[in-house]
C-alpha positions as CSV (number, residue, x, y, z in Angstrom):
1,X,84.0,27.4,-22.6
2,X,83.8,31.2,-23.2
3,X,80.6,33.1,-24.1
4,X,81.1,32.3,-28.0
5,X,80.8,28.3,-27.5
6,X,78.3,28.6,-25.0
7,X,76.3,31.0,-27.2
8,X,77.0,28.5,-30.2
9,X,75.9,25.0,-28.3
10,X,72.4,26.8,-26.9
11,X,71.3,28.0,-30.6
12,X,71.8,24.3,-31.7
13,X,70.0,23.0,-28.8
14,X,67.4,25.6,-29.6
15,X,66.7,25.1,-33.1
16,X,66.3,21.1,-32.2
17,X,63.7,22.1,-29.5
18,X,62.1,24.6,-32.4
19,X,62.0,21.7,-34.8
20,X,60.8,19.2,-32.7
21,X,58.2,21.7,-31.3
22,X,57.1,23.1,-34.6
23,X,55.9,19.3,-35.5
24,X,54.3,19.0,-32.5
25,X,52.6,22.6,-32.5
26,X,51.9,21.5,-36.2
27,X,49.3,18.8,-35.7
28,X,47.7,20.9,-33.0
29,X,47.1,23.5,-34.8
30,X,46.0,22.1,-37.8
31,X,43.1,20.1,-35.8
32,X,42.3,23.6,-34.5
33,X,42.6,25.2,-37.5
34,X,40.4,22.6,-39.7
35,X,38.2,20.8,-37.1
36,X,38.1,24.2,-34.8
37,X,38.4,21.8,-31.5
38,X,41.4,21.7,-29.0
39,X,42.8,19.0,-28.3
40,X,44.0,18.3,-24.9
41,X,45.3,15.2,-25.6
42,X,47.6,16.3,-28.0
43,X,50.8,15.6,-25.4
44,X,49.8,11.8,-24.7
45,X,50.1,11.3,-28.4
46,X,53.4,12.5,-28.2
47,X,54.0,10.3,-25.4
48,X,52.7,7.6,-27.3
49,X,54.8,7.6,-29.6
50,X,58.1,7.5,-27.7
51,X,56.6,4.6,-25.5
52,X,55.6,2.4,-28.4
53,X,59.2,3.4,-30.3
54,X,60.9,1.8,-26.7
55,X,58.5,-1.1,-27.1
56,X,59.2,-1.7,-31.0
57,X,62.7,-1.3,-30.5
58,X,62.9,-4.1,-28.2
59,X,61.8,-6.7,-30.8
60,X,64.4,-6.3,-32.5
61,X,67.3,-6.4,-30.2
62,X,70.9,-6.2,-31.2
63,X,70.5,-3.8,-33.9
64,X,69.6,-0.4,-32.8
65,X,69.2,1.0,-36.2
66,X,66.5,-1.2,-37.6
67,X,64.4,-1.3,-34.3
68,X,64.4,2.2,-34.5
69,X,63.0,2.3,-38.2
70,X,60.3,-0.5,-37.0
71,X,59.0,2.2,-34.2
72,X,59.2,5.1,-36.4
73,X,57.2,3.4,-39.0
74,X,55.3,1.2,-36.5
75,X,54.7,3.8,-33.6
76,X,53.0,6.8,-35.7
77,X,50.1,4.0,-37.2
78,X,49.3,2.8,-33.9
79,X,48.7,6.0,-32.4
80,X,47.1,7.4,-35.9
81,X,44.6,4.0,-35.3
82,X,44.3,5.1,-31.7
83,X,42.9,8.8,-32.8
84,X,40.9,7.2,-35.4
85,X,38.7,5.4,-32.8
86,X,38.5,8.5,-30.4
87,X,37.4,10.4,-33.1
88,X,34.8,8.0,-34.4
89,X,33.3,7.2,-30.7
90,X,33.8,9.8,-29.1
91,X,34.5,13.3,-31.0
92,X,32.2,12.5,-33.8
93,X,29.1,11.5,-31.4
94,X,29.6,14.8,-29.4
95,X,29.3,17.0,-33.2
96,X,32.6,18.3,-32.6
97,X,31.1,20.9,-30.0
98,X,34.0,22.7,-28.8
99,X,33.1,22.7,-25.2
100,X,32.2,19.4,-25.2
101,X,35.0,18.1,-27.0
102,X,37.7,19.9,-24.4
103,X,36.0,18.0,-21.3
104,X,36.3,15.0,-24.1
105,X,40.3,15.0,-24.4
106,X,41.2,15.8,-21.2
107,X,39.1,12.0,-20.7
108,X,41.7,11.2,-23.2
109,X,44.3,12.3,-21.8
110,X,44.1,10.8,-18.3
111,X,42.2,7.2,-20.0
112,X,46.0,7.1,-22.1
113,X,48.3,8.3,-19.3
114,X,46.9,6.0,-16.7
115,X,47.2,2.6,-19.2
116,X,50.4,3.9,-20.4
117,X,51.0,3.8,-16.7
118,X,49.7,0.5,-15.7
119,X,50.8,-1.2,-19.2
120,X,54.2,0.3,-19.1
121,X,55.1,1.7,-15.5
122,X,56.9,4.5,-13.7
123,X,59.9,4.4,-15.0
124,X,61.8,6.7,-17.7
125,X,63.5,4.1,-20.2
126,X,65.6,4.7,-23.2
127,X,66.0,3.9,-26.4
128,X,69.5,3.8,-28.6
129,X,70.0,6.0,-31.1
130,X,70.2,4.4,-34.8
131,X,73.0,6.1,-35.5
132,X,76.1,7.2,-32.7
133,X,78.3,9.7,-34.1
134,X,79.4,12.8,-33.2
135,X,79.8,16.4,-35.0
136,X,83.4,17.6,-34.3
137,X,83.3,21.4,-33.7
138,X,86.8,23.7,-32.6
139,X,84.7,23.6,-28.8
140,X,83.2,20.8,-28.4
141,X,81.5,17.5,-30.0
142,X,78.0,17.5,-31.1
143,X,75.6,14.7,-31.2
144,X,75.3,13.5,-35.1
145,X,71.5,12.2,-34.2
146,X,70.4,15.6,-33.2
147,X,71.1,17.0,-36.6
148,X,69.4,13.8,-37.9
149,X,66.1,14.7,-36.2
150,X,66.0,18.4,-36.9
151,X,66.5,16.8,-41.1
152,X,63.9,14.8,-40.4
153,X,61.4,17.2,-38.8
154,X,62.5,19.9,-42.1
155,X,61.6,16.9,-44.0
156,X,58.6,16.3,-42.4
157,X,57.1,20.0,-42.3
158,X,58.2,20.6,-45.9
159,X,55.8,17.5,-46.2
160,X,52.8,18.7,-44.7
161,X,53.2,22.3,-46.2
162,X,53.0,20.4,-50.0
163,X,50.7,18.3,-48.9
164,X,48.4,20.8,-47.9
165,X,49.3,23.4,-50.0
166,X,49.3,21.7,-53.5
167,X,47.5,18.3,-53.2
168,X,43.8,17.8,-53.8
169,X,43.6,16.4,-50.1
170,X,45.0,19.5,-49.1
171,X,42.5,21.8,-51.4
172,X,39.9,19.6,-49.3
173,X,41.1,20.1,-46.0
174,X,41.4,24.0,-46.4
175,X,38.3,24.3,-47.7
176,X,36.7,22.5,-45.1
177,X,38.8,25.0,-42.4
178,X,36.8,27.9,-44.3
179,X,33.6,27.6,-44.6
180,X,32.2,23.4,-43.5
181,X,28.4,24.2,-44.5
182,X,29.6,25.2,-48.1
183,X,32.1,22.4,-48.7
184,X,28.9,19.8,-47.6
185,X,27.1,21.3,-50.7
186,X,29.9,20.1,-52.5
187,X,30.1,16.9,-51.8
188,X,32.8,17.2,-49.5
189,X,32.7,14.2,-46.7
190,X,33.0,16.7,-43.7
191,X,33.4,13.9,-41.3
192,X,35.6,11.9,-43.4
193,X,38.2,14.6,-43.3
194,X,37.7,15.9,-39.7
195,X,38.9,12.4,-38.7
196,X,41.8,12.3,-41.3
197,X,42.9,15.8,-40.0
198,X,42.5,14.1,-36.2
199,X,44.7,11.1,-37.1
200,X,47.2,13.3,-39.1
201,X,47.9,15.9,-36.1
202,X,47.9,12.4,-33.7
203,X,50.9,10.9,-36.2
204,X,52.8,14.2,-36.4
205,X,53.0,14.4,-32.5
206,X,54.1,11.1,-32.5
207,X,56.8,11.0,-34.6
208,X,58.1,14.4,-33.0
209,X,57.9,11.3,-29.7
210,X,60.0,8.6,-31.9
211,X,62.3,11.1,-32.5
212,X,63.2,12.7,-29.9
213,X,62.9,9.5,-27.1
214,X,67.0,8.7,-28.0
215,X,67.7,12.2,-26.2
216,X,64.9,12.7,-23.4
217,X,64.0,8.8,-22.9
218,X,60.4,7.7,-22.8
219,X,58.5,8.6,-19.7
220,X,54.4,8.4,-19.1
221,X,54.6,12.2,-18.1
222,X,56.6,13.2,-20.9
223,X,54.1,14.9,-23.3
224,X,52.8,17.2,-20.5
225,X,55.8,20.0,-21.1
226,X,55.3,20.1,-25.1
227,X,51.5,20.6,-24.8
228,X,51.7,23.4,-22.9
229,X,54.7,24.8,-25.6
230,X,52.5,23.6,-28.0
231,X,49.5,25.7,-26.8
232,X,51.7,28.8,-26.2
233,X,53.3,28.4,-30.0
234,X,49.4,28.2,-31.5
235,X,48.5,30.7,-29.3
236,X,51.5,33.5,-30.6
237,X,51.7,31.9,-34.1
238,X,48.0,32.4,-34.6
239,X,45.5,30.0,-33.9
240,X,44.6,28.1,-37.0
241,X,47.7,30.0,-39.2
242,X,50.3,26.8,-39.7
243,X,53.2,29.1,-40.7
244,X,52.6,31.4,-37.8
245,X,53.1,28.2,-36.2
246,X,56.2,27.0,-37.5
247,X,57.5,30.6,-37.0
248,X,56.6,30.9,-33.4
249,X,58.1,26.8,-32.8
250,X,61.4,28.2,-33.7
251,X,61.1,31.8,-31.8
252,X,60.5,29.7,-28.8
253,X,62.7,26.8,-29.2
254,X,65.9,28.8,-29.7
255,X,64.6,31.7,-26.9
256,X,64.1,28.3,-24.1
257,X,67.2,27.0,-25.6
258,X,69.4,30.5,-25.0
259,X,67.6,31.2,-21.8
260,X,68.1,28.0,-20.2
261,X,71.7,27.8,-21.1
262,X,72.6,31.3,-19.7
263,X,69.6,31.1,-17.0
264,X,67.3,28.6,-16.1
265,X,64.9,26.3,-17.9
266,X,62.1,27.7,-15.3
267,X,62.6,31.4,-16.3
268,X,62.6,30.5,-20.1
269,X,58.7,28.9,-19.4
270,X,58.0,32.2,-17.7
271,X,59.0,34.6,-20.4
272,X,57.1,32.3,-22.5
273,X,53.7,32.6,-20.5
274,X,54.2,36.6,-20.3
275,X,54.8,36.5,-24.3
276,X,51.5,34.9,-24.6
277,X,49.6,37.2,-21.9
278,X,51.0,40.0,-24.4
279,X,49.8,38.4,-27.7
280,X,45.9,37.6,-26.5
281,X,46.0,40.9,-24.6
282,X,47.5,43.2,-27.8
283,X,47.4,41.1,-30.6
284,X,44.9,38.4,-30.0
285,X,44.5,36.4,-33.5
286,X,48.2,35.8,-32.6
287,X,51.7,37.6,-33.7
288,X,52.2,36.1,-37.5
289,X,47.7,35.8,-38.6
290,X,47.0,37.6,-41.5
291,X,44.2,40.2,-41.4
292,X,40.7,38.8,-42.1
């Protein structure tokens, strides 16, 4: 292929790595944002989620299709339950103290890897695609599932942006974000909605892992690369700011996906890290955060 099709196959590979990237950079920053705690273990619950979508997918063997619909709806609740009960014995009994809470996840984080590991081993395994079609362009063909998961992640963050941007729940959880001591004298269940905000970020990452385990496989290791994207993207998008977020998801996903086309997937991670040494050295509260 000449520059043109080349060109043309790394910006779709890109903006499916920015979609996929802007849900999982989504729930992080949102537990930032609202709960004002980092989460470390962001990137097993991504994992989670693709290792439970293999393991769902295998009871129902035969028909690819509906065993992927039981792990997408399946697989998201389990690890949603999962964040529920970190957050209530853990996160909640600490006061959400953001040192403490750090040192917390990254317990998390090695507690899920190493039983993902003992419960489900080594090995990289996949999972079929619900749908196998391909996308007939004048260069090549295209995957039809991959455009299936970047609709599903537009979907998805369309979603969340209603939901918190014109529902009552949403009203709550922003108000929360602002100022916690004054939504207490308002009745507002503080606790109540720092756990539904940790469960919420949890299922976002792993559905971002149900969808994407038909292309990558599922793999214990496999949410350690998209935490650390995930922390650059809150970290240029502007910690807290969810549409600097989704903005900065699709600035990186489509520079990795150019860059490691035409280069090398390690130089696209380093350009990356620079970007961010930039941002917190020039422009701190991150490239797209509105002026306080």
């Amino acid at each position: 292929m000449s520059f043109g099709p080349h060109l043309f196959l790394a910006l779709l590979e890109g903006t499916l790595a920015g979609f996929v990237l802007a849900l999982m950079a989504l729930g992080l920053s949102l537990v930032f944002g609202v709960m004002r705690i980092v989460n470390v273990a962001h990137g097993e619950f991504f994992m989670l989620g693709a290792v439970l979508a293999w393991a769902f997918s295998n009871l129902v063997p035969g028909t690819p299709a509906l065993g992927f619909l039981l792990g997408l709806i399946a697989s998201p609740l389990v690890v949603g339950a999962i964040a529920l009960a970190a957050d209530r014995l853990v996160l909640r009994r600490l006061g959400y103290n953001p040192a403490a809470t750090i040192v917390a996840t990254i317990g998390l984080l090695f507690v899920i890897e190493q039983a993902t590991l003992t419960l489900y081993g080594p090995d990289a395994r996949p999972v079929q695609p619900p749908i196998d079609f391909r996308v007939l362009f004048p260069w090549f063909g295209y995957s039809g599932y991959k455009f299936i998961v970047m609709a599903a992640s537009a979907s998805l963050l369309l979603a969340s942006w209603f939901a918190l941007m014109r529902t009552r729940i949403g009203l709550v959880m922003r108000a929360t974000r602002y100022d916690r001591e004054t939504a207490q004298t308002f009745a507002i269940p503080v606790a109540r909605v720092y756990s539904m905000v940790f469960v919420l970020g949890a299922m976002l990452a792993a559905v971002a892992g149900v969808l994407v385990v038909p292309i990558q496989q599922a793999y214990y290791l496999m949410g350690m690369d998209p935490l650390l994207l995930s922390f650059i993207t809150v970290i240029i998008g502007g910690l807290g700011s969810l549409g600097g977020t989704v903005a900065a998801a699709f600035v990186i996903g489509i520079g990795d996906g150019v860059i490691s086309v035409f280069f090398s997937p390690t130089l696209s991670k380093i350009i990356a890290t620079l970007l961010v040494g930039l941002v917190l050295v020039f422009r701190p509260a991150g490239l797209f955060a509105g002026k306080s």
